[in-house]
C-alpha positions in Angstrom: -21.3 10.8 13.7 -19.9 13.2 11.5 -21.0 15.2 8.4 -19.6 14.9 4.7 -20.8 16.5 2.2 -24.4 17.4 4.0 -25.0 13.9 5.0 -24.0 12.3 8.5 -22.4 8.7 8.3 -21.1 6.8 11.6 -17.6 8.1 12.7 -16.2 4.7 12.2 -17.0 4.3 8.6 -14.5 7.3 7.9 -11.6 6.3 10.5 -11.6 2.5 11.6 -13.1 1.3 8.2 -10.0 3.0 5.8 -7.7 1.8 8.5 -8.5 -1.6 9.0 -9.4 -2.1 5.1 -5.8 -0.8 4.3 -3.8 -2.8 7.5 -5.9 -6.3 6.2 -5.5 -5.8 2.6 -1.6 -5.3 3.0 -1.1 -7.9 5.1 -2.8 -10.1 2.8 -0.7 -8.7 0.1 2.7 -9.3 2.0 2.1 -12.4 4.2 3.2 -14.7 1.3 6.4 -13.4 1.1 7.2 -14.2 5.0 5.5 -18.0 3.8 8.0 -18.2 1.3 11.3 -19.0 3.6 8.7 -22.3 4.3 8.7 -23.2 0.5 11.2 -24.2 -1.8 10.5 -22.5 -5.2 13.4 -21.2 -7.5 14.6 -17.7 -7.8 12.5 -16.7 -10.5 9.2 -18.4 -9.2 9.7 -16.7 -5.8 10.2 -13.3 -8.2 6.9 -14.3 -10.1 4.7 -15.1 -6.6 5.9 -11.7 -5.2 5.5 -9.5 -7.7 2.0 -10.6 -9.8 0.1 -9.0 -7.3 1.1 -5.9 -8.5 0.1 -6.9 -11.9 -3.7 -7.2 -10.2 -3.4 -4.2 -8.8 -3.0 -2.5 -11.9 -6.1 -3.5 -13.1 -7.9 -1.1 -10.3 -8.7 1.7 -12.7 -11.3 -0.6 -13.9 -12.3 -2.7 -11.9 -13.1 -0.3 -9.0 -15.0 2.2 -10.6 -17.0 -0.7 -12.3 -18.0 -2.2 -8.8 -18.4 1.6 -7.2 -21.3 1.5 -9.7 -23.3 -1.4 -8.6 -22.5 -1.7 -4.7 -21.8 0.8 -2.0 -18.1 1.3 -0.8 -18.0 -0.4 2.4 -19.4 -3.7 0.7 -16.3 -3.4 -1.4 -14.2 -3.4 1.4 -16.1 -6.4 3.2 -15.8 -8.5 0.3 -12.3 -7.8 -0.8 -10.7 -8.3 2.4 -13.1 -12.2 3.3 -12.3 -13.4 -0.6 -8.9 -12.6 0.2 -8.7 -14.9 3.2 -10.5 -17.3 1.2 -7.6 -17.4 -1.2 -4.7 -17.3 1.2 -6.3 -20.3 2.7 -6.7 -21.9 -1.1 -2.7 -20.3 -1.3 -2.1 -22.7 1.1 -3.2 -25.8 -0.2 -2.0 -25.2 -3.3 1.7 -24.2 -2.5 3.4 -26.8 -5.3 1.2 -25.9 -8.1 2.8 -22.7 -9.2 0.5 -22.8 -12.5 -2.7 -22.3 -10.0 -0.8 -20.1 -7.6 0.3 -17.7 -9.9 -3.4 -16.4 -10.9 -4.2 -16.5 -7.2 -1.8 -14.7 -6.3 -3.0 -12.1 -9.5 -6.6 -12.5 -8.0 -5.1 -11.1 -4.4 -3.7 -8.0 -5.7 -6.9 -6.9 -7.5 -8.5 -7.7 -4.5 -6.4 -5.5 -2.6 -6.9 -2.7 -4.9 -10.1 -2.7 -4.5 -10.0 -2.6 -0.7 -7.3 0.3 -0.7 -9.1 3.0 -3.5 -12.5 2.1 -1.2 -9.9 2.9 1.8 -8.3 5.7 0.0 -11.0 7.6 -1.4 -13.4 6.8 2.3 -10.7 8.5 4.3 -10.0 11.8 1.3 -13.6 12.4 1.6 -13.3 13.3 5.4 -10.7 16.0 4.5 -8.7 15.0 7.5 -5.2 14.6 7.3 -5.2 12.7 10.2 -7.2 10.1 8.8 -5.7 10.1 5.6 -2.2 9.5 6.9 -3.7 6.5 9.4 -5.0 5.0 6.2 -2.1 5.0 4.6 0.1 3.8 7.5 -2.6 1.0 7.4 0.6 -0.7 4.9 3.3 -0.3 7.8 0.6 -2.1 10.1 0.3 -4.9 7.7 3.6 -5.4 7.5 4.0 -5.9 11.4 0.9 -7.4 11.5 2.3 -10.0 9.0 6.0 -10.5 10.5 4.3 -10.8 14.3 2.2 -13.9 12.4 5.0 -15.1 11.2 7.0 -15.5 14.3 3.8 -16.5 16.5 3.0 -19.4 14.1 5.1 -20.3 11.3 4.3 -21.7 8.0 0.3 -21.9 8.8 0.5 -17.7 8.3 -1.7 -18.6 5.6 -4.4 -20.5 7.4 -4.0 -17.8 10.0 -5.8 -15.3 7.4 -9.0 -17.2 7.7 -10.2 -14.8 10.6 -10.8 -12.6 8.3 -13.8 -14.9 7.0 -16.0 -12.5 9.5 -16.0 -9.9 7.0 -19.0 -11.5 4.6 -21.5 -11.4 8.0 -21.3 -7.9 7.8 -21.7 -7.2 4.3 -25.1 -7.3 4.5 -25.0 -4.4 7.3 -23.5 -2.2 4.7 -25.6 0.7 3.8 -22.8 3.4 3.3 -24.3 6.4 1.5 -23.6 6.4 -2.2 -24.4 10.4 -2.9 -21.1 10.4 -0.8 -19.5 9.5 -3.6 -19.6 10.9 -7.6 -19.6 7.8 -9.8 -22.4 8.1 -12.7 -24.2 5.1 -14.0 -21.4 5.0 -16.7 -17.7 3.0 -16.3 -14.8 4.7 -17.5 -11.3 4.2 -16.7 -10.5 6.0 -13.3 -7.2 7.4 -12.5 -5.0 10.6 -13.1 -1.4 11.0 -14.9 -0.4 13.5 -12.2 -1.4 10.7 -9.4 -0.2 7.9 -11.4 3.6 10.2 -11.1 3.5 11.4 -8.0 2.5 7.7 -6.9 5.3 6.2 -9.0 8.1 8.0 -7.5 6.7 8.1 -4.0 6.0 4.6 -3.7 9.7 3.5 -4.6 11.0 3.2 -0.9 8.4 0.6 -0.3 9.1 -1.2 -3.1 12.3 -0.9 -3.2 12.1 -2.1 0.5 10.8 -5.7 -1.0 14.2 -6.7 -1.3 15.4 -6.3 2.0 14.5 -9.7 3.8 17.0 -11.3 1.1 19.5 -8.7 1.5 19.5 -8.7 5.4 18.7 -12.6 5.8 15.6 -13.5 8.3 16.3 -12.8 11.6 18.1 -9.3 11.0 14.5 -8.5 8.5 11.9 -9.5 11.0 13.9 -7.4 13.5 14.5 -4.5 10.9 10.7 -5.1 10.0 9.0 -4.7 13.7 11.3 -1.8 14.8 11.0 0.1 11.7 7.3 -0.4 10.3 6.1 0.4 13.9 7.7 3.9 14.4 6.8 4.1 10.7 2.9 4.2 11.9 4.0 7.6 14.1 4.9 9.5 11.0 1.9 8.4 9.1 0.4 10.2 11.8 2.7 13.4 12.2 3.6 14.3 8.7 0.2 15.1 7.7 -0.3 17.2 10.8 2.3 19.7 10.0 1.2 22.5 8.5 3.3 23.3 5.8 2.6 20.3 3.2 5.0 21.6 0.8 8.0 22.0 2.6 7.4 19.0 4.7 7.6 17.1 1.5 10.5 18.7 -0.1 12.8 18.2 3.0 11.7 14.5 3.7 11.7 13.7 0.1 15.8 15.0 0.3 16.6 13.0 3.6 15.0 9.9 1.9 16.9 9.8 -1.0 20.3 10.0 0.9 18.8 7.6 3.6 18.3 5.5 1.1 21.5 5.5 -0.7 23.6 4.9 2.4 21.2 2.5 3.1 21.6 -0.1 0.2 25.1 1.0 -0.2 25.6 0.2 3.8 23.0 -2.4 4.4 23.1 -1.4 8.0 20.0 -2.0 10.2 20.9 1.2 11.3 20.6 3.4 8.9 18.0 1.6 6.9 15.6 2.3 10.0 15.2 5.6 9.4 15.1 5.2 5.7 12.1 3.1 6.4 10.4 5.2 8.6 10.6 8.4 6.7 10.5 6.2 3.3 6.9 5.0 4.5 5.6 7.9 6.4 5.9 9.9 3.4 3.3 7.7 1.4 0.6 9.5 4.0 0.9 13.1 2.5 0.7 11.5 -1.5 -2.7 12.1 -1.6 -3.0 15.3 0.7 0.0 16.6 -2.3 -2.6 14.9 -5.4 -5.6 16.4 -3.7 -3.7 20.0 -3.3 -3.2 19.6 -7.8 -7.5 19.4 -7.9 -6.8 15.8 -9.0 -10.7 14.3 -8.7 -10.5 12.1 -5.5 -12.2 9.0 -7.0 -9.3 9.0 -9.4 -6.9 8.9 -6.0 -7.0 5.7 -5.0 -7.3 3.7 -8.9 -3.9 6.0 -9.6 -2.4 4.8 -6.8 -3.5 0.9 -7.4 -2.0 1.4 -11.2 1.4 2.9 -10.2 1.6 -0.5 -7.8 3.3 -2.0 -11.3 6.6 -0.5 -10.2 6.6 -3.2 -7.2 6.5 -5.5 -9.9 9.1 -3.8 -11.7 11.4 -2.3 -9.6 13.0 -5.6 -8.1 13.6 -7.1 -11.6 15.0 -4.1 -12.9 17.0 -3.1 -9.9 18.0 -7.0 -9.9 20.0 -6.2 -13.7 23.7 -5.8 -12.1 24.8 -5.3 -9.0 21.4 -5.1 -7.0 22.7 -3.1 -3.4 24.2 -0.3 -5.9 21.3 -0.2 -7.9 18.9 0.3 -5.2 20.7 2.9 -3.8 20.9 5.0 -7.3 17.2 3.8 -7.8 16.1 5.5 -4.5 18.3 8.7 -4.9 16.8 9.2 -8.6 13.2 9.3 -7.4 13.6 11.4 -4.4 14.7 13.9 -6.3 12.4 13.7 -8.9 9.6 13.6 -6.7 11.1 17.0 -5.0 11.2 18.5 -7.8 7.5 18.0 -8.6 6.5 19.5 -5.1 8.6 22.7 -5.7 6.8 23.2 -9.0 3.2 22.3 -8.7 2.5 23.4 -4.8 2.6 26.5 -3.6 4.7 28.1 -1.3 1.9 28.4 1.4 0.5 24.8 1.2 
């Protein structure tokens, strides 16, 4: 047990629940794009499946805080991450309707933003930047999680997901405190513009990281994928535990951004490990960096959800011209920008 905010709640409702409610809910979100080498859909309706979760995801900042007033948080979680493998599995049987598909697909990333601001906000309100950064590297875990499915059994990744159908028998067991948490009676819209920023330029190495199974081919992403996404976990862990937040941030946010040029420019498994590594493992000190600008944490994880639109937008855009050049500009510009931010709005001694 431990205390938050004068009340004691189990240990695991503020360490394994974020992690596992982030790792299932990204896995859900990416598995369909490791389906997809099983289908045979054209450029633009493999564009469309991919990116309109991101479009449901957007819709976070009001759906969450809507839910947050009728149900306790770790119900949310339960019954975003069992509808979702109730809609992989319908995914699956619906794989040449793209008309149906498409709205499923929609469904799954407002499902995942639910289960990632219940995540999100769970794991701020521990104050531990330990458990904030497992949360977060809860994404790098779906990814491997999805790519080791993948390999293990094929095209039936989908049907796989119904294990996940254990999640509604314990929905009823949830009980999680709601004084925890400071959502009135009313509904609003939940999020912050310095979050939604912050979140926009720091999330770009993982969306921009979307297009690399096309760019690499299969075998070379799944390899790419498992090395990089696992070591990835190990700075989700040891960013947030160094002391210094600010200049943490400032010097990874500079290595990214030339990582990430030479990277796309390259498109060596080599160099685009790294990238990866540091690219990801800086998403865990996002919100420790939003928290340290007294943004509200129950507008954390709905800004975060919002800013997912650039992982709908960033691979159409980036896709205007010549796409490895593009990338690599893309990635430099945000780095920057997002350094920049740090060196104004923290101080020197966070």
């Amino acid at each position: 047990m431990i205390e938050m905010l004068g009340i004691k709640i189990p240990l695991r409702k503020t360490t394994i629940l974020p992690v596992l409610s982030f790792t299932l809910s990204s896995y859900f979100l990416i598995n369909f794009i490791f389906y997809l080498q099983y289908a045979d859909y054209t450029g633009l309706v493999e564009f469309l499946l991919i990116g309109a979760p991101f479009i449901g995801r957007a819709i976070t900042p009001i759906t969450y805080p809507f839910l947050m007033t009728k149900m306790d948080i770790e119900r949310i979680a339960y019954l975003s991450l069992g509808n979702m493998a109730i809609l992989d599995i319908v995914e699956f049987f619906m794989t040449s309707n793209t008309l149906v598909l498409i709205p499923l697909r929609v469904a799954t990333g407002i499902l995942f933003g639910l289960a990632t601001s219940a995540a999100v906000e769970l794991a701020t309100q521990s104050r531990s930047k330990i458990i904030v950064g497992m949360t977060m590297g809860g994404w790098a875990l779906g990814w491997i999680l999805a790519a080791l499915i993948s390999f293990l059994v094929g095209k039936m990744i989908l049907i796989a997901s119904s294990f996940s159908l254990v999640f509604f028998f314990l929905i009823k067991r949830s009980n999680t405190d709601k004084r925890l948490f400071s959502y009135p009676g009313n509904i609003g819209i939940a999020f912050s513009w310095k979050a939604l920023l912050i979140f926009l330029l720091g999330f770009e190495p993982a969306y921009i990281l979307q297009l690399t199974p096309s760019l690499l081919g299969e075998s070379n992403a799944i390899e790419e994928t498992i090395i990089a996404y696992s070591i990835s976990f190990i700075a989700y862990i040891i960013l947030p535990a160094i002391r210094n937040i600010r200049i943490t941030s400032l010097l990874s946010s500079l290595i990214i951004g030339i990582l990430g040029f030479a990277s796309f420019i390259t498109l060596k498994v080599w160099i685009l490990i790294p990238f990866t590594v540091l690219g990801l493992g800086l998403n865990s000190l996002l919100p420790i960096i939003i928290r340290s600008m007294k943004v509200e944490v129950t507008k954390i994880g709905p800004s975060m959800n919002l800013a997912s639109l650039s992982g709908f937008l960033i691979p159409s855009l980036v896709g205007i011209g010549d796409i490895e050049i593009n990338s690599a500009i893309l990635t430099l510009i945000s780095s920057i920008s997002l350094g920049a931010i740090i060196y104004k709005n923290l101080k020197i001694t966070t």
